[in-house]
C-alpha positions in Angstrom: 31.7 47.9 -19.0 32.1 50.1 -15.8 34.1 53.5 -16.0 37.9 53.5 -14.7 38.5 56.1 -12.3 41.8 57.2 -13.4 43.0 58.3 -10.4 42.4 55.2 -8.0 42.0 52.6 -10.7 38.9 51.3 -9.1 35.8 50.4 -10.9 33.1 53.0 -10.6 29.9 51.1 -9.8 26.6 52.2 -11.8 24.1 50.6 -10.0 23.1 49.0 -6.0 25.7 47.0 -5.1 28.6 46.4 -2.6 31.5 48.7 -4.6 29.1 51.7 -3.7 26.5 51.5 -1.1 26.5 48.0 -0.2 24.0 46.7 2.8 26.1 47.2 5.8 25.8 45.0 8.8 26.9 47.1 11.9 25.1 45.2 14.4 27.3 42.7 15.3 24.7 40.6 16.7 23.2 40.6 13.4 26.4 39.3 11.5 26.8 36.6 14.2 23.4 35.4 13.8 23.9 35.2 10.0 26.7 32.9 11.1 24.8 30.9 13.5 22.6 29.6 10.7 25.3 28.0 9.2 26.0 26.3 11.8 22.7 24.6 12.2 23.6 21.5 11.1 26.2 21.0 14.0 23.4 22.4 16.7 23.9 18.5 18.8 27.7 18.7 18.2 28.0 22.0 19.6 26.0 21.2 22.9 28.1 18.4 23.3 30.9 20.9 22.9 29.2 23.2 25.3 29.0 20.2 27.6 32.5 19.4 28.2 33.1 23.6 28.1 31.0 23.5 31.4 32.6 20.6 32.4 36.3 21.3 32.2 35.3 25.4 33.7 33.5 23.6 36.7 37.1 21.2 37.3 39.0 24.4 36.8 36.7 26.3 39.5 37.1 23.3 42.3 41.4 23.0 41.9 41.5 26.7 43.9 39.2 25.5 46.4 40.7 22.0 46.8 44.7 24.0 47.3 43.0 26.2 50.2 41.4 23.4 51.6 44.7 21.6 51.7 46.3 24.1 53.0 43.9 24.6 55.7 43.7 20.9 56.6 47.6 20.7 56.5 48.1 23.8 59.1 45.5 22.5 61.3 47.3 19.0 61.1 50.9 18.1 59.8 50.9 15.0 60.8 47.9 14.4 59.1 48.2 11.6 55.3 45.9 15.0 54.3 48.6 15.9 51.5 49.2 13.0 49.6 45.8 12.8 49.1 44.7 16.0 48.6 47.2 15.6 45.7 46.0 12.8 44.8 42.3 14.1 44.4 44.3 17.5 42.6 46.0 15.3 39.9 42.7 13.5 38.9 40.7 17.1 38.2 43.6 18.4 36.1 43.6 15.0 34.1 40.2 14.9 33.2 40.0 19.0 32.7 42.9 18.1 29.8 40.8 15.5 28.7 37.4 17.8 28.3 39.6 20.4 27.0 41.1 17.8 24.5 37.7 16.9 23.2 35.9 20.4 23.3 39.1 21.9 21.0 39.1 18.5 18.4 35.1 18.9 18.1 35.0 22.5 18.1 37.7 22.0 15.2 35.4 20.1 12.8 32.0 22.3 13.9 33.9 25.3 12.3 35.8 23.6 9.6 31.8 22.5 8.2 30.4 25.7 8.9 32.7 27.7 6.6 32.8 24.8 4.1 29.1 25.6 4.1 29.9 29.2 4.0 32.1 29.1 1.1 30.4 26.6 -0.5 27.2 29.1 -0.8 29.4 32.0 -1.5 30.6 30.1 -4.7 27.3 29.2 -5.9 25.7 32.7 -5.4 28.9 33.8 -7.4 27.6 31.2 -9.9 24.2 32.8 -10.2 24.9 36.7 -10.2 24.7 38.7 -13.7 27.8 38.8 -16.0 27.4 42.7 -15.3 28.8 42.1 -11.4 32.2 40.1 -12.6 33.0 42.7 -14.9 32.9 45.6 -12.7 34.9 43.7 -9.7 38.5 42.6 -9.9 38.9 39.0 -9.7 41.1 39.2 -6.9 39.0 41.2 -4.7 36.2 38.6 -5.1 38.8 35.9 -4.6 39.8 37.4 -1.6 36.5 37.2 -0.1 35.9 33.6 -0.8 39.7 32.6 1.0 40.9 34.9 3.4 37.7 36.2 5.1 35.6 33.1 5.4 39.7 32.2 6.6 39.0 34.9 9.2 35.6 33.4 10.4 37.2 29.5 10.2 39.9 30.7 12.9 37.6 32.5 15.5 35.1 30.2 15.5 37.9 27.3 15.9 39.1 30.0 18.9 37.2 32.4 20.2 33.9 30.7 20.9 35.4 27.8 23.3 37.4 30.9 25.3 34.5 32.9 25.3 31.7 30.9 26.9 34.8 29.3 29.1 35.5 33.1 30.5 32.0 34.0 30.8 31.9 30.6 32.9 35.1 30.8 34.8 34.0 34.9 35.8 30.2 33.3 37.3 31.9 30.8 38.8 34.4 32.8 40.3 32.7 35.6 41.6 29.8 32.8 43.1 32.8 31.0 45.0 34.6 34.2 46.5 31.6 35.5 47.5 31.1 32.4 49.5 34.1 32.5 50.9 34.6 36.2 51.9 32.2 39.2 50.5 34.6 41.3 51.8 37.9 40.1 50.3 35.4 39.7 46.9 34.2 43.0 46.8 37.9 44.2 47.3 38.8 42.1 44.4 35.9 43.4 42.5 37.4 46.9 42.6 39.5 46.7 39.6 36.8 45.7 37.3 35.5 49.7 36.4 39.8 50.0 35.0 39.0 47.2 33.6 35.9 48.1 31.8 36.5 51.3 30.6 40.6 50.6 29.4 38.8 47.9 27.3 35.7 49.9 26.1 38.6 52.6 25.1 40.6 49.9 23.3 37.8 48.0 21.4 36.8 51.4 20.4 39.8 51.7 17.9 40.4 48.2 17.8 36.8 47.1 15.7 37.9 50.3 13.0 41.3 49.5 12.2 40.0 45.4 12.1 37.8 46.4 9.1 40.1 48.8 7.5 42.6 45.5 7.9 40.4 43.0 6.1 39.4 46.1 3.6 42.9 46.7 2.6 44.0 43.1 2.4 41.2 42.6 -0.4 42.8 45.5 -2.8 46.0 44.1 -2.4 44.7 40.6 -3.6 42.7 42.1 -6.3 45.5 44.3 -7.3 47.7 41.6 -7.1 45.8 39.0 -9.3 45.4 42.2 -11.7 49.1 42.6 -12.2 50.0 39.2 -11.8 47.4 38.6 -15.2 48.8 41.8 -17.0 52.4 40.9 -16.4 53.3 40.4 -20.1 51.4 44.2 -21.0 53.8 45.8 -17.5 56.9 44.3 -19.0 56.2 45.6 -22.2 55.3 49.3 -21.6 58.6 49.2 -19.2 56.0 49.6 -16.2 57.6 48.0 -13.7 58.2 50.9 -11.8 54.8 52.5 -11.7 53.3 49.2 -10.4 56.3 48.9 -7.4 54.8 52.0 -6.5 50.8 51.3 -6.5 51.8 48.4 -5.2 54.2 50.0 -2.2 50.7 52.4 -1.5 48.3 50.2 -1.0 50.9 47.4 0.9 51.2 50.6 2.8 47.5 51.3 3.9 47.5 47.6 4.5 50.2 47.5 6.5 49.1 51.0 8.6 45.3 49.6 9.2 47.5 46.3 10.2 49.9 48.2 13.1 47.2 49.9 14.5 45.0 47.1 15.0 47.6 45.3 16.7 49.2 48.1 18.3 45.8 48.6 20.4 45.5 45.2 20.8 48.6 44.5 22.0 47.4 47.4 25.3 45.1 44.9 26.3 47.4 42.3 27.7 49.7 45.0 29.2 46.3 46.8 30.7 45.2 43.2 32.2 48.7 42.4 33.5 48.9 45.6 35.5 45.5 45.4 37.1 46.2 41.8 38.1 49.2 42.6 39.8 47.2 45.8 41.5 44.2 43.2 42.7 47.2 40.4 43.7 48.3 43.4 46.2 45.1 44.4 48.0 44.3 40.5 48.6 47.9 40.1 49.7 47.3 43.4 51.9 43.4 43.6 53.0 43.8 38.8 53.5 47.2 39.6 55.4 45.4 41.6 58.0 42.0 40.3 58.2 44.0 36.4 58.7 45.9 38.3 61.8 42.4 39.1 62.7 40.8 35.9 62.7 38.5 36.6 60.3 40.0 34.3 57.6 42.2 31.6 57.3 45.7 30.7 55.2 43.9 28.5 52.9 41.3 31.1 51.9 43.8 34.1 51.0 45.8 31.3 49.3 42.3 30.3 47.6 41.9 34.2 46.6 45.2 34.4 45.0 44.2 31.9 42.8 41.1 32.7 41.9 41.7 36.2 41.6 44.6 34.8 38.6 41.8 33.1 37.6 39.5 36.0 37.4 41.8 38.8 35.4 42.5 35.7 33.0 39.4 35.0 31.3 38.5 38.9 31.9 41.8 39.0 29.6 40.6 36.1 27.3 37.1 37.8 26.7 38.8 41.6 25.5 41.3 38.8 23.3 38.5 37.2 21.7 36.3 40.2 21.4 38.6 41.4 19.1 39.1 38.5 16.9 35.4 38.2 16.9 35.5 42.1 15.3 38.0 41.1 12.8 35.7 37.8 11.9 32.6 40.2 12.0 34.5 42.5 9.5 35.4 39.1 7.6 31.8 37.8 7.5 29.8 41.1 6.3 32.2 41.1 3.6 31.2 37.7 2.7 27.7 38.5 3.8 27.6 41.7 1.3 28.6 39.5 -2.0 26.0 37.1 -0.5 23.2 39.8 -0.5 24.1 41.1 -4.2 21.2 40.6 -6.4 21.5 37.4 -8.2 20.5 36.9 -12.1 16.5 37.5 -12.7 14.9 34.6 -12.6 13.4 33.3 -15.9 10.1 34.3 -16.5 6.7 32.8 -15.1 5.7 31.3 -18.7 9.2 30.8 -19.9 10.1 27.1 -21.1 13.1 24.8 -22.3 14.0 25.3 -25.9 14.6 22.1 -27.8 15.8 21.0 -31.4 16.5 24.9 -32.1 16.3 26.3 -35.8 18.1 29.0 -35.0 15.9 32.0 -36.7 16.7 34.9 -34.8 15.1 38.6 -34.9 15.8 41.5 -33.7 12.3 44.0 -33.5 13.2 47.7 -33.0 15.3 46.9 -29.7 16.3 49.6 -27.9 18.9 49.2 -25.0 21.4 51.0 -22.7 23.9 49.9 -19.7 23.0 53.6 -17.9 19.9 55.7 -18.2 19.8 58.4 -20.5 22.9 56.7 -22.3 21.4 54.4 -25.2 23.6 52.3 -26.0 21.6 50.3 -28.8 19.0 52.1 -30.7 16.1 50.5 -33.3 17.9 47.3 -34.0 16.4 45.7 -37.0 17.1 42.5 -38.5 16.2 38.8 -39.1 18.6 36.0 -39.3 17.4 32.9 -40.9 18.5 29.5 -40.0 21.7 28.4 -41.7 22.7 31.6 -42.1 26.3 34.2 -41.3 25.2 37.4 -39.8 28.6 39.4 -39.4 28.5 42.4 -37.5 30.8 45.3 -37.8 31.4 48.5 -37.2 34.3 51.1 -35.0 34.8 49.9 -31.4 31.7 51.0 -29.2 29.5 50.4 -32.0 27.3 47.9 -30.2 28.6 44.7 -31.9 29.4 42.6 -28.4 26.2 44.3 -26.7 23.6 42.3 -29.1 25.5 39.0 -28.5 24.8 40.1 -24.7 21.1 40.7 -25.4 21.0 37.2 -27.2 22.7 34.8 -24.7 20.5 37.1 -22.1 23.1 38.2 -19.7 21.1 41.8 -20.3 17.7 42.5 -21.5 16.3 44.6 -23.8 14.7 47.9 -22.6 12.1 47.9 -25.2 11.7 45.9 -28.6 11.6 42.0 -28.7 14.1 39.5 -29.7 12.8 36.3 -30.8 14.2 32.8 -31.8 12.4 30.3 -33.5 9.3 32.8 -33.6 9.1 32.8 -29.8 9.9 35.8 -27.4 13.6 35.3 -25.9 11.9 36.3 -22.7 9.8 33.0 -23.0 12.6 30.6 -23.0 14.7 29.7 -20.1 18.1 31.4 -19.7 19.9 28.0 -19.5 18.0 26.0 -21.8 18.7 29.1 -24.4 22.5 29.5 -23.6 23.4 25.6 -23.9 22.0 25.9 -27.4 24.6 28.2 -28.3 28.2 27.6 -28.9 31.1 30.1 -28.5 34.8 31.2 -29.3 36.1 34.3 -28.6 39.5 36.5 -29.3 40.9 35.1 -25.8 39.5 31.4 -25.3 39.5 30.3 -22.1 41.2 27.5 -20.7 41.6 25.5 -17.5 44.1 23.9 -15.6 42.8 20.5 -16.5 44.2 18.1 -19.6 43.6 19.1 -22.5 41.0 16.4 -23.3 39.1 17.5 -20.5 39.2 21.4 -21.6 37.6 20.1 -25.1 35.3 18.3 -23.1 33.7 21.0 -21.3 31.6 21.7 -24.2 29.7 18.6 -23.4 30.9 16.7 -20.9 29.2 13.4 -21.4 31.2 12.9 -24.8 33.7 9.7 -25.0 37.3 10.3 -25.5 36.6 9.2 -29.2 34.2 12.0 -29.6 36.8 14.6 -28.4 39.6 13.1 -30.8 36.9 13.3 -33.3 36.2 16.8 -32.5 39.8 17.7 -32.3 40.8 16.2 -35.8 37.7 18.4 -37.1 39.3 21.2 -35.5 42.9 20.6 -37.2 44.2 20.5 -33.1 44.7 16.8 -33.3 48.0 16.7 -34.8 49.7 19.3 -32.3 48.2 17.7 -29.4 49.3 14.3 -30.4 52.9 16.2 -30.8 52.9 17.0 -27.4 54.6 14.6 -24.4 51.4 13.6 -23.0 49.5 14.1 -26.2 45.3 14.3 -24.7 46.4 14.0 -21.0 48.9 17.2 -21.1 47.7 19.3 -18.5 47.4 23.2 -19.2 48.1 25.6 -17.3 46.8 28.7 -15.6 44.7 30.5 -18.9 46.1 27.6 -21.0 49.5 28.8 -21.0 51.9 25.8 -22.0 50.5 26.1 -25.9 50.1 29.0 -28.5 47.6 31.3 -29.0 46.7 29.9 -32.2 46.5 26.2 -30.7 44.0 27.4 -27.7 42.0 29.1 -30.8 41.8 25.4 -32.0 40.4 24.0 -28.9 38.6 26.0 -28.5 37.2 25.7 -32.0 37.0 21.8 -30.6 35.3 22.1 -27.9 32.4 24.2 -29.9 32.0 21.2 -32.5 32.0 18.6 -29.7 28.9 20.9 -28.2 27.1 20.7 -31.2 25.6 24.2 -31.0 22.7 25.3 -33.4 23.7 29.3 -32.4 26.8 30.0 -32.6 29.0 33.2 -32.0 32.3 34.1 -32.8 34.1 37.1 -31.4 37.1 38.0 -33.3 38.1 34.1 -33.5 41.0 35.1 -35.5 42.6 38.4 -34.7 45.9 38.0 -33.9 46.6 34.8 -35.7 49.6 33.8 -38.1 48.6 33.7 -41.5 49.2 29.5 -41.5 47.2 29.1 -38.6 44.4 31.3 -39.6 44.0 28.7 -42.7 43.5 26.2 -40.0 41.1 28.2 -38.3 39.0 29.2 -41.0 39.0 25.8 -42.4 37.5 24.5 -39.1 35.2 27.2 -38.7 33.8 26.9 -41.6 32.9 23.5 -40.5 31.7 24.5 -37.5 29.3 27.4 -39.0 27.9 24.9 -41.5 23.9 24.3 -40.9 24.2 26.1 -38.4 23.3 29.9 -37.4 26.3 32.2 -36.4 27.0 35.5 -35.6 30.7 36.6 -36.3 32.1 40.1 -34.8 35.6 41.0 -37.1 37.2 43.6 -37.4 39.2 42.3 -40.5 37.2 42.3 -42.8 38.7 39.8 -45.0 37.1 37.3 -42.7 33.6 38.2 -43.1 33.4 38.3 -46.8 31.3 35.1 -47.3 28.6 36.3 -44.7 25.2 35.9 -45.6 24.3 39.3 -44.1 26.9 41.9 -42.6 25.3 44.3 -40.2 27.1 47.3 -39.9 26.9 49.3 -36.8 28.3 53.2 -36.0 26.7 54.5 -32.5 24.3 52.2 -31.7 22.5 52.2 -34.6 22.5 49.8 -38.3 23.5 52.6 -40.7 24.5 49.5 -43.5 22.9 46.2 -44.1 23.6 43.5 -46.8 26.1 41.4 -48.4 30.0 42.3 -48.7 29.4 42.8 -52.5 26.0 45.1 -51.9 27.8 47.3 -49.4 30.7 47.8 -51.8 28.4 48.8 -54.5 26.3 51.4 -52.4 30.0 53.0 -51.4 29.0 54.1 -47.7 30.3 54.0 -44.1 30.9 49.7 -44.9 33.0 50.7 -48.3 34.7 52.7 -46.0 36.0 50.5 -43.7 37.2 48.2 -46.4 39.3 51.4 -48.4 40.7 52.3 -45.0 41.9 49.1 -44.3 43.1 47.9 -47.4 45.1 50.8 -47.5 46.6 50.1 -44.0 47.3 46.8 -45.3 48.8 47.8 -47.6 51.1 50.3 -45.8 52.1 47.3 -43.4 53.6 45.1 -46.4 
């Protein structure tokens, strides 16, 4: 398990990965390009898209000219049917420029809305494939946070900012092309805000791209912390901690909420910066067109024309520094999604591994040696054979190794020297999912899903009939609480299965084991915790369950593993005791120990 650090409460990775040193992508070019290949699939759709772009910038580029020409055409002759059908020729641009605009937003809409289902569809199923290692040393809300509000980020730019962007780049061409045309001089006038514009913007985007990533950084702990407390709520009410977690909370709302201002506060210069230079460049072609139309050297229409245009200009100019940074914060958004992405995923099964079928369930453990850091052993010459059929309890103080070797067996770690084999074959020589669906488990905190309950029993094989869960259930003694309930099979659970006792989610899943059929199975403290009725029920179906079949039981009550075949005791890494409840008491070690020290607690509780 990774290290708390005590003073930020953040987990202190060991090894390469995205809490430490993850593979930054500062090039944004890169990140985009990451993206682009997402959206592959929509390549024809989007040069459709970029059709009707071109489209509705060219009808947006002739309106200007047609007004000056109007106004030309009008001042030359009044008496002249020039205006009604200069209008009439106006209204019919602006009507089909809404309707490519209309059809570049709804198809531009559905391009990004595939592209991030494509994105967080692969995001999932890498989550699906990294080691158990990675989920253990990330909050949950962190992780969530990447999968919803980032790829979030990239949905809304790419809905946004790539239709403005390629229209500003087009409107500025076409703008520039046209004035030229018309005057070079009146251009070039125009032209001579651009260097304020420039470097206000280069100044701006500068600060703006930081506090963007700080932004999407920050949001991320405040999920994760969040989900954290919103989990622990029972264990903050209880130690009166209420308080304390106003206050973590209040600091990192705080960071969010500072990385949040700034961003927007430079942000919000741009408009202001654009406004002000537009109104600077509206006065020299009000000024420098003023005199040269006394002159001669242009007419009404054309300085009307350059009003326009030069809107049109400072507007997309505008649009680009808008979009630029949105496209930061999506950039920020995607590495993020991108780094998860690049984590390492779970070794792949070995070239001469194979599917294990009809397993016996003999397992052995040969001199294994293993440790989560170097230097740190955290296992050290494990020993011992398990036969089929048989209980192998393990026991020992907490940190004695006990959940470790259930980790080296369902191979969500490997050994770092020794062999484990089952059924006589090399654990490394079976395939990781053909060895875990053999295997059956229930654990101190059983997991359950807000589904019915008949579908939470039948996640331990998912092809059973509803008779085969009932069956499984009356096994399991749940079938007469369930039935009890309002909606008896099809009473829906909720978040972590609350909505039932601790005790009754011990049942299922007890249930949903027997309905797998496992020929390994493991239980980890299945019955800590438990009234002293229900614990009847519990043993009485897990005794069932264990029958014929190999099992591996981690207590720390002893009174649960006394019928165990074999009970491996563990101190430091290391078997100190092995043998049979009655064997150990008779050699009077560490094991007769344990049992003297917690009799007598018992016995100071009554």
């Amino acid at each position: 398990m990774a290290e708390v650090n005590k003073t930020n409460r953040t987990p202190i990775r060991r090894h390469q990965g995205f809490g430490t040193a993850p593979p930054k992508v500062d090039d944004i070019r890169s990140t985009l390009k990451r993206i682009w290949t997402y959206m592959a699939s929509e390549k024809k759709l989007f040069f459709i898209v970029l059709g009707f772009i071109i489209a509705s910038s060219g009808l947006s580029l002739l309106a200007p000219y047609i007004l000056g020409l109007t106004v030309d055409k009008v001042i030359a002759d009044p008496a002249a049917d020039t205006l009604g059908k200069m209008l009439t020729f106006l209204f019919g641009i602006y009507f089909f420029q809404a309707v490519c605009l209309w059809l570049q937003n709804y198809w531009m809409i559905s391009i990004a809305q595939n592209t991030v289902f494509d994105m967080r569809s692969h995001l999932f199923s890498h989550l699906q494939k990294l080691p158990i290692l990675f989920f253990q040393e990330n909050q949950q809300g962190e992780l969530m946070s990447r999968l919803t509000n980032d790829v979030d980020n990239v949905s809304r730019t790419l809905n946004n900012a790539v239709i403005q962007f390629v229209t500003s780049v087009l409107t500025i061409t076409g703008t520039i092309v046209i004035m030229l045309w018309l005057s070079p001089l009146l251009t070039l006038l125009t032209l001579t805000i651009v260097p304020g514009m420039y470097f206000g913007m280069k100044w701006i985007t500068k600060r703006t791209g930081r506090y963007f990533k700080e932004q999407q950084k920050n949001l991320g702990v405040v999920n994760g912390y969040v989900e954290e407390m919103f989990s622990g709520q029972t264990i903050v009410s209880m130690f009166s901690r209420e308080e304390r977690v106003m206050e973590d909370f209040e600091e990192k709302n705080d960071a969010l909420r500072e990385s949040g201002y700034w961003a927007q506060v430079y942000t919000g210069f741009i408009p202001k910066l654009m406004n002000m230079l537009n109104n600077v460049s509206f006065a020299i072609i009000v000024g420098a067109g003023g005199l040269l139309a006394l002159n001669g050297a242009v007419s009404i229409g054309v300085i009307v024309t350059f009003t326009t245009y030069s809107r049109q200009f400072t507007r997309p100019l505008n649009d680009l520094a808008n979009q630029f940074n949105m496209i930061l914060s999506a950039v920020a958004g995607a590495e993020r999604v991108f780094q998860i992405i690049d984590e390492k995923e779970e070794k792949e099964d070995e070239s001469e591994a194979a599917a294990i079928t009809g397993m016996k369930g003999k397992i052995e453990f040969k001199d294994v040696h293993f440790s989560y850091e170097s230097g740190q052993e955290t296992l050290n010459h494990i020993n011992f054979t398990a036969e089929p059929g048989e209980t192998v309890a393990l026991v020992g103080p907490t940190g004695a190794g006990k959940t470790t070797i259930i980790s080296l067996l369902s191979r969500f770690y490997d050994v770092n020297s020794g062999e484990i084999l089952v059924d006589g074959r090399s654990i490394k020589q079976i395939t990781r999912t053909s060895l875990r669906s053999q295997m059956g488990v229930v654990l101190q905190d059983s997991t359950m899903f807000h589904t019915t309950i008949r579908e939470n029993i039948r996640y331990g094989r998912l092809k059973a009939s509803d008779e085969e869960v009932e069956h499984a259930a009356k096994a399991a003694h749940a079938h007469e609480f369930i039935i009890n309930l309002t909606q008896g099979y099809d009473t829906v659970l909720d978040s972590d299965g609350k909505g039932v006792s601790h005790g009754q989610r011990q049942l299922l899943s007890i249930a949903r084991a027997m309905l797998a059929d496992p020929a390994l199975l493991i239980l980890d403290e299945a019955t800590s915790s438990i009234d002293t009725v229900t614990e009847m029920k519990i043993n009485d179906a897990l005794s069932k369950l264990m029958k014929k079949r190999t099992s591996f039981v981690i207590a720390h009550r002893l009174n649960t593993i006394r019928s165990a075949d074999i009970i491996i005791v563990l101190r430091q890494g290391e078997i100190v005791e092995k043998g049979s409840h009655e064997q150990l008491l008779k050699k009077g070690g560490f094991y007769a120990e344990l049992v003297a020290a917690q009799r007598a607690e018992n016995e100071a509780t009554m």
